[in-house]
C-alpha positions in Angstrom: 14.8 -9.0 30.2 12.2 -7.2 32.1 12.7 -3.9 30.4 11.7 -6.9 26.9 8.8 -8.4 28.7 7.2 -5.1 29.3 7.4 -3.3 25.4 6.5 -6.7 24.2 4.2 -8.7 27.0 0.7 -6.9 28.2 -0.1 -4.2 26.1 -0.5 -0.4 27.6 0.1 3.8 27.2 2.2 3.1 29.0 4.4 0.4 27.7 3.8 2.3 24.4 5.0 5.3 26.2 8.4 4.0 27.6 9.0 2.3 24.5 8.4 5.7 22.5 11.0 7.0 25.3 14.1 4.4 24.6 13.6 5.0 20.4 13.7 8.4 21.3 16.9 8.4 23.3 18.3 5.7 20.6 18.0 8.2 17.8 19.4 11.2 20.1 22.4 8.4 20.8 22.8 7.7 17.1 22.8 11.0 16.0 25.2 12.4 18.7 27.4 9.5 17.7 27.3 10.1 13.9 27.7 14.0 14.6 31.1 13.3 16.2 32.2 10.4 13.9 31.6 12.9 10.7 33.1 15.8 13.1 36.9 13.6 13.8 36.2 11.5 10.0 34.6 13.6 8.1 32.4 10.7 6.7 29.9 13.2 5.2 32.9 14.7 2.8 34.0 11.0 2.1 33.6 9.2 -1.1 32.1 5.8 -0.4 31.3 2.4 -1.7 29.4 -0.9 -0.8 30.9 -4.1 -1.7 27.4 -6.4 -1.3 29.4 -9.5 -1.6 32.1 -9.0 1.0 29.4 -7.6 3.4 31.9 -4.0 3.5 31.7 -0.3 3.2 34.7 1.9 2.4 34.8 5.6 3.1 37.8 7.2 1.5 38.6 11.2 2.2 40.1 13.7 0.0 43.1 13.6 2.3 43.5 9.6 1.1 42.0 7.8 4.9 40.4 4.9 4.0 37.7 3.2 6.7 36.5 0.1 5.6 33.5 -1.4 7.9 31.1 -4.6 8.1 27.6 -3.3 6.4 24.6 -5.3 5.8 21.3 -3.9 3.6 18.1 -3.8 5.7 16.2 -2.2 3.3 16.2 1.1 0.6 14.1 4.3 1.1 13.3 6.4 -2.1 13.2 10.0 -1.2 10.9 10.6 -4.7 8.2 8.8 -3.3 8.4 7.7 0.3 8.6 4.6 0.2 
């Protein structure tokens, strides 16, 4: 809670600083987990499909493994325009 109350209570460099620091370690996290999740799946080879109403996505390889997984839609990013 303390690690909360300082990103989000008095506001500093510094606080802006650490806080720059965790999403920077986050992403490195993310990324070392999604590197070694394609590297043992192969997700990035998979075919894949979003059933909005279930709140799923399945990944199916070439080889026939299916991974099905909760998914929820935070947003869209168009790669045209940036937005």
């Amino acid at each position: 809670m303390k690690r909360f109350s300082s990103f989000f209570g008095k506001k500093s460099s510094s606080n802006l600083s650490d806080f720059q620091g965790v999403i920077a370690q986050s992403m490195e996290e993310l990324r070392l987990k999604t590197q070694a999740h394609d590297a043992t799946w192969h997700l990035s080879e998979a075919a894949w499909s979003v059933d909005q109403d279930k709140g799923t996505i399945v990944f199916t390889t070439s080889q026939g493994v299916t991974a099905t997984c909760p998914v929820q839609i935070i947003g869209t990013y168009n790669t045209q325009n940036g937005t």
